[in-house]
N, C-alpha and C positions, 0 to 999 in steps of 0.2 A: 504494500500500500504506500503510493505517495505520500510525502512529509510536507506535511501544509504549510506554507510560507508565513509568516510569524510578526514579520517587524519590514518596511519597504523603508529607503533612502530615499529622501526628497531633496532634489538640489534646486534653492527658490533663484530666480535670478531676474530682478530688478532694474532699471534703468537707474541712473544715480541721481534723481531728485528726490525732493524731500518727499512728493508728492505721490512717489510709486516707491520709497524704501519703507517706507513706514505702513502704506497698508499690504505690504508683504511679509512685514514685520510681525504686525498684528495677524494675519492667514497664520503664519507658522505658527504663533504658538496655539491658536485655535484651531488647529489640526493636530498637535503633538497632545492636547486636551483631549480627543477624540480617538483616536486612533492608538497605535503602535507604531507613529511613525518619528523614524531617524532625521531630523531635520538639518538641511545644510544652506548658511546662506551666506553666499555670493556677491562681493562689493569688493569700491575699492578701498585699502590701508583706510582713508581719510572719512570717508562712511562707515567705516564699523567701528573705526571710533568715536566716531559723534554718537553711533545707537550704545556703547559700551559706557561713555561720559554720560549721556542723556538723563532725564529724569526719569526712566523707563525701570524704577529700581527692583521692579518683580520681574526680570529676564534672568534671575540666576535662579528661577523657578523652574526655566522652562531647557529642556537641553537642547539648544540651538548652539550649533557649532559652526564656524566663520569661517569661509572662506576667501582668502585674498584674490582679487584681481587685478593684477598688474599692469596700468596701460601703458603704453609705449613712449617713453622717456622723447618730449618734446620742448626743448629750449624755453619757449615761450607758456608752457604748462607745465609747472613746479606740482611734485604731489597735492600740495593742499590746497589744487586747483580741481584736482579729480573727482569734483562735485558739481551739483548747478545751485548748490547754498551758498557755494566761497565763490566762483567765478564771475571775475567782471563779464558786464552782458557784450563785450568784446570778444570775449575768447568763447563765449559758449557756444558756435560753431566749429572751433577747434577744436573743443573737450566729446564734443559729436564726433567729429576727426579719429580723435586718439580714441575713444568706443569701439570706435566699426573698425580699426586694427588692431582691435584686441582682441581679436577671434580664436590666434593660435593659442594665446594664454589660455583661454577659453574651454580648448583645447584639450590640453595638460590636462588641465580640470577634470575633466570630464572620464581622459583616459585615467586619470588615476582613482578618482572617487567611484567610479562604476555605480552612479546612480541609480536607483531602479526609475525615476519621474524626472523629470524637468519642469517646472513652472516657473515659462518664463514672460517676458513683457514686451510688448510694440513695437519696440524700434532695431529687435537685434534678428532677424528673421535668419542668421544662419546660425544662429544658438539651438532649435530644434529640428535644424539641417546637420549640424553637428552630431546633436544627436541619436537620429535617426538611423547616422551612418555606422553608430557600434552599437545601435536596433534597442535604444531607450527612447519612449516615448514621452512625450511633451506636449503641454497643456499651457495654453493661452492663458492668464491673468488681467483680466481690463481691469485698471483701476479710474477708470472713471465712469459717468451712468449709460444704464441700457439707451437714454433719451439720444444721447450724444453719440451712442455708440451708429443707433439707428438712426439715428439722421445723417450722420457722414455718410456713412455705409451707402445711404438711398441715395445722396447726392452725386455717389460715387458712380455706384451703378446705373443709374438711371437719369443722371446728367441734370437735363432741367426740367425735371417732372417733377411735380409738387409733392410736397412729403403729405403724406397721407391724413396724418394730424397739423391742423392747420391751425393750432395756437404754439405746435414749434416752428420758429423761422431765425433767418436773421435779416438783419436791417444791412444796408448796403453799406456801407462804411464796415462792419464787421466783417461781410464777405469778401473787402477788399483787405481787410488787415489780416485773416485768414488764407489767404492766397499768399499775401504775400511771408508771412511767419512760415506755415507748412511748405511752401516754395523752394526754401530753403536749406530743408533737411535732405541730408542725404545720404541712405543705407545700403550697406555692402549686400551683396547677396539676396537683395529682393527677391519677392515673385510675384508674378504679374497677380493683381487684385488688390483689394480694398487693406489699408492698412499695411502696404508692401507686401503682402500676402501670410501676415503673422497669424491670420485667422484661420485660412484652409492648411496653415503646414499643423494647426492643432489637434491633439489626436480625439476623435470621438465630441468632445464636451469644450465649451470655452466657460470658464470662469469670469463674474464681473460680480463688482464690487456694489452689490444695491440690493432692495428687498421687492419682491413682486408685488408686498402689500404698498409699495409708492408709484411704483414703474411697470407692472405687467404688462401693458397692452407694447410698451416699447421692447419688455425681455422678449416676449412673444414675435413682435418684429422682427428683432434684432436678427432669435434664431430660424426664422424663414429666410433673411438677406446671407447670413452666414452659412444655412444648411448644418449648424452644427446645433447639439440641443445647450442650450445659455444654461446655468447654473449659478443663480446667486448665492454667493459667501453672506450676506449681511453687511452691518456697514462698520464695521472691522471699529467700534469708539475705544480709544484708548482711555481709560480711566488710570490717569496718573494721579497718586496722592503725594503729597509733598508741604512738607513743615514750613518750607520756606518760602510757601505763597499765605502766612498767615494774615501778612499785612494786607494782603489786597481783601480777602473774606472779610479781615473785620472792617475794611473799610467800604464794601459792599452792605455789610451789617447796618449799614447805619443809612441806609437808604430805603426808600418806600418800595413795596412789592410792586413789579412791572415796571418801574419810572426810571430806566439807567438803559442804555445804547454801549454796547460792547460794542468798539470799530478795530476792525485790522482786517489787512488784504494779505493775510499770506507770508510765507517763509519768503518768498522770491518776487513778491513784486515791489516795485517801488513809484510812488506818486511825484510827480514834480509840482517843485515850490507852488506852483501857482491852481494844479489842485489840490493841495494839501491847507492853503491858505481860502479855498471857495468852502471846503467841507468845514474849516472853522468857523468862517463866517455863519454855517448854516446852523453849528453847532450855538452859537451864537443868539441867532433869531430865535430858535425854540427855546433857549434857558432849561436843554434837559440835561439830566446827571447822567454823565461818560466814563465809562474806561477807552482810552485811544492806543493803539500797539503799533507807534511809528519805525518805519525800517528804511536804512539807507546802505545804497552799494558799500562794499565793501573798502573800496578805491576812496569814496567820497567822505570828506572830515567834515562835512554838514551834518551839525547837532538838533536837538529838536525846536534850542531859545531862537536858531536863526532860519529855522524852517517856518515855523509860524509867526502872525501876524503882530509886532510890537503889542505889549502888553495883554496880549492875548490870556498867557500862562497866571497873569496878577489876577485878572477878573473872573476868571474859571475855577480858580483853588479849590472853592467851597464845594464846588457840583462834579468838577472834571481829575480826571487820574490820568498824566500821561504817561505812557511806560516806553524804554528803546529797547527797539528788536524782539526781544520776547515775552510771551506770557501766558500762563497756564490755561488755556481756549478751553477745555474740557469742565475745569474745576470752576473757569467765571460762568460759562453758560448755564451750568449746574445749578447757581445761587438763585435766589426767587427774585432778588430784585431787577434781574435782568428783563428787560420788556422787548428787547432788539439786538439785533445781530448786523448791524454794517458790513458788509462785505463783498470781497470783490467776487465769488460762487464758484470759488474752487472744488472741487465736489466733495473733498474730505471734509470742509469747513460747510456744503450744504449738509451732509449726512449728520455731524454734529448739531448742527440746529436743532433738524427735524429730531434727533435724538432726542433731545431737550427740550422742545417743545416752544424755542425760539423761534418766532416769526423774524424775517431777513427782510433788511434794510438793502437790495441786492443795488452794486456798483459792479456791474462787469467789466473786466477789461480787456480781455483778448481771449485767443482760444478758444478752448469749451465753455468757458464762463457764460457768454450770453445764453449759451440754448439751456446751461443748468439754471439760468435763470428763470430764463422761460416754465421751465418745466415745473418750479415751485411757484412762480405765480399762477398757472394752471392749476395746481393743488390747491391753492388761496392762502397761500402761509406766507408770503412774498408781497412785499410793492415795490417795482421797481423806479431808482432815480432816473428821471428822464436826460441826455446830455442833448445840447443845442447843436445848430445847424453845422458847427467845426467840429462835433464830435465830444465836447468839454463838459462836465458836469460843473454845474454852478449852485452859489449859495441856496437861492432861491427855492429851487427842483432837490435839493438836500434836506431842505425845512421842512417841505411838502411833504417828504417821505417820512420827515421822524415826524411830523404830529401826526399824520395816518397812522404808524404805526404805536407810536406812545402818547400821545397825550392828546386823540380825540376817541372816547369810549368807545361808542360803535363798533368804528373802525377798527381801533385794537382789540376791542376783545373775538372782531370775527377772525381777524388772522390769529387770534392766540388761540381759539377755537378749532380751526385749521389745522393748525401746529400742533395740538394735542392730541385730534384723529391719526393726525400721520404719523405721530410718536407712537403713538400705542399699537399699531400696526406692525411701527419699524422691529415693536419689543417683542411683540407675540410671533413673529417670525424668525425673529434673531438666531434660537437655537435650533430648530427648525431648519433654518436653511444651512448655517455650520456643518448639522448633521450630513444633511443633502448629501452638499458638499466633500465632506471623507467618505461617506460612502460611494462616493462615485469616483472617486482617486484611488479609491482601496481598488477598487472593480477594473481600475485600469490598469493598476499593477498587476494583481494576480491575471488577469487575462495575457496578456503579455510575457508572465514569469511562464505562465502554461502554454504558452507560443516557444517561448526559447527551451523550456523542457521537452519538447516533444521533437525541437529540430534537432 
């Protein structure tokens, strides 16, 4: 009698933003939860030490063991450039560069570890060409929504034919900044189709990062444009607890239930002066209580006294919190006095909302951002800031959004209304779909262990 296979190696491999290491992060150890599986993840030196630094202090919970990616030593890209957290937005078509030749590294990898899985990410289409070649099979990971996945997807395929749901669109100004962003990427080893072809080289199942109780009619899309059956993970929330965000709680403490505006766009984007200085002003007109989470390039010595508007920071003290660079997103949306969520709708920071039960103050700015926009104001948990005829969001259309969303009742309590259905939906699927999930990673290993046992 056959010996039934016991324990499968999972080798996850990520693109190196903040925005697809972290919810691969989050998969692994909610797979090593579930399962018997051996987890291996894949970054480079500079990423795995930022998740080892990090606040992340229940990883020595979980047995996730690290593997180095080495990319290809480039004058002008020093290791602690081997992220898209550190790198000026200069080089971050080089550090794409030195990526897509890091294949043989890759390589090594791969012959040494003798993975039984691959879960891998978008942009590297000959990492389950790799391999395929020493007959390990590999699994697609979207880490962004079914919404976004299936609207490219259609755009792709079927050119200029209307997506089928007709409250997702973009406005033209985005689908020029989208051409020209994606334009620009450029990956080794493609294959012809939608997303270089990282979709069809998936074996069986694509993975993506959402719950069908927010997104079904687009998972359902999604897997009729891909042919492959979608399987949502859930929305991977990190619940970090940490001592040293005591000051910000009690300083939330002491704020009225619903009446404070969480703002921040993200590990990697950055506003110039003169939106940074419209969103005060708007900050401003309403006199509502803020936490703000300002970030600036890396390269740039512009602090926060000279980014904002003279005396701005003296008249604010009593209502407004501003923080640099980072802040615990999880632990503030958590707190009850939060009423709003300011954001640019990156979809890690949409799925936290809805988590929470935050209605979004949505500011898009590139990318996927608009159509995850879109798709939460569909839901009704979302108003979006309008920007003018140049594309700019202004004081005015900033005001507009935070008294809809905080301080005209109606209005807020329908989107907090909103936000509360979709929260509890997102809950009552969460383990549910995790589940899914390894059982359908387990089913691909042993199918495959019993393919290579039989040849």
């Amino acid at each position: 009698m056959e010996k039934q296979q016991t324990s499968f190696k999972i080798l996850m491999f990520p693109w190196l933003a903040h925005g697809h290491v972290y919810p691969f992060l989050e998969l692994s150890k909610k797979l090593i939860s579930k399962k018997n599986f051996q987890i291996y993840f894949c970054s480079t030196p500079i990423n795995i030490d930022s998740i080892k630094n990090s606040s992340h202090k229940n990883l020595s919970d979980f047995s996730i063991e690290f593997v180095e990616l080495h990319l290809p030593s480039l004058p002008e890209l020093p290791p602690q450039y081997h992220t898209t957290k550190n790198v000026p937005p200069n080089l971050k078509l080089t550090l794409m560069q030195a990526f897509q030749m890091s294949s043989s590294s890759f390589s090594s990898i791969i012959t040494n570890l003798k993975p039984d899985l691959l879960i891998y990410d978008a942009l590297q289409p000959w990492a389950p060409k790799l391999a395929s070649s020493h007959g390990i099979p590999a699994v697609h990971f979207a880490t962004c929504g079914a919404t976004t996945m299936s609207f490219f997807h259609h755009s792709y395929t079927y050119r200029n034919a209307n997506f089928p749901f007709p409250a997702i669109y973009q406005r033209d100004y985005e689908q020029r900044d989208i051409k020209t962003q994606g334009g620009s990427i450029k990956v080794n080893d493609a294959t012809e189709g939608f997303a270089f072809g990282t979709l069809k080289l998936s074996h069986d199942i694509v993975l993506i990062k959402t719950c069908k109780g927010i997104e079904e009619k687009y998972v359902d899309y999604l897997s009729i444009l891909c042919q492959r059956k979608v399987v949502p993970v859930g929305p991977l929330i990190t619940h970090a607890k940490n001592e040293e965000n005591l000051e910000i709680k009690k300083w939330l403490s002491t704020k009225d239930q619903f009446s404070t505006v969480y703002i921040s766009f993200g590990s990697e984007n950055y506003l110039s002066k003169e939106q940074i200085e419209e969103i005060a002003e708007g900050l401003e007109l309403t006199n509502v209580n803020f936490i703000w989470v300002l970030k600036f390039p890396a390269e740039n010595a512009v602090g926060i006294d000279e980014s904002l508007p003279e005396g701005f920071i003296e008249r604010v003290k009593e209502r407004g919190k501003i923080l640099q660079g980072w802040a615990p997103q999880t632990e503030i949306l958590a707190h009850s006095s939060i009423g709003g969520f300011m954001s640019h709708c990156g979809w890690s920071s949409v799925m936290e909302s809805i988590y929470f039960a935050v209605p979004i103050i949505a500011m898009p700015l590139k990318l996927d951002q608009p159509i995850n926009t879109r798709m939460v104001v569909e839901g009704g948990a979302a108003v979006e800031v309008l920007r003018d005829d140049e594309g700019l969001f202004r004081a005015e259309e900033v005001a507009k959004a935070i008294k809809t969303a905080i301080l005209e009742k109606s209005s807020g309590e329908g989107l907090r209304d909103k936000a509360r259905e979709l929260s509890q939906k997102m809950k009552n699927e969460e383990e549910e779909a995790i589940n899914e999930a390894a059982d359908q990673l387990w089913q691909v290993c042993i199918k495959n262990h019993n393919i290579v046992q039989c040849s």
